[in-house]
N, C-alpha and C positions, 0 to 999 in steps of 0.2 A: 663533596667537600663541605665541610664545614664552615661557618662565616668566620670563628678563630683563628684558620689556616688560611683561608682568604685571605684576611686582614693580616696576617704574618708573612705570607709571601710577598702580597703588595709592602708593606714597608721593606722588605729586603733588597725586593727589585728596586726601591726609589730611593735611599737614605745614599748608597755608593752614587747616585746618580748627581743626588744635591751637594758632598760634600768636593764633586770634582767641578761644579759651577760654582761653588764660592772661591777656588783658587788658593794657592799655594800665599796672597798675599804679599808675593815677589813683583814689583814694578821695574821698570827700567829707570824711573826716577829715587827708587831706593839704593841702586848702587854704585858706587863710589871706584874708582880707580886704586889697585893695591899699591900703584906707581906710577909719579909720572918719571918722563924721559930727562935727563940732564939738562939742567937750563930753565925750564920752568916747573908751574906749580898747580897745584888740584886748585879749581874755580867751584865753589858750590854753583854758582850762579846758573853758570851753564852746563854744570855736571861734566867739565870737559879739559883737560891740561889744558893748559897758556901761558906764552914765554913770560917767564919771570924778570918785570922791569926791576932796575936797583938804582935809587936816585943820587 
């Protein structure tokens, strides 16, 4: 084999390898509730429904 086809196969085998360690960039702190339940309301705060006080 030639050091061109070396060097070609090595980056084929490792570039799918690196782009499945950098992640999809999907966190559990990026997503948000489509809905919350009757009654209360989305908290960024804690990323989580809670009863909706009314004063």
């Amino acid at each position: 084999m030639t050091i061109k086809t070396l060097l070609t196969t090595l980056a084929l085998a490792v570039l799918p390898t690196l782009g499945l360690a950098a992640g999809c960039g999907h966190s559990a702190s990026d997503q948000q509730a489509m809905s919350c339940a009757e009654g209360t309301i989305w908290d960024q705060t804690t990323g989580t429904c809670v009863p909706q006080t009314t004063s």
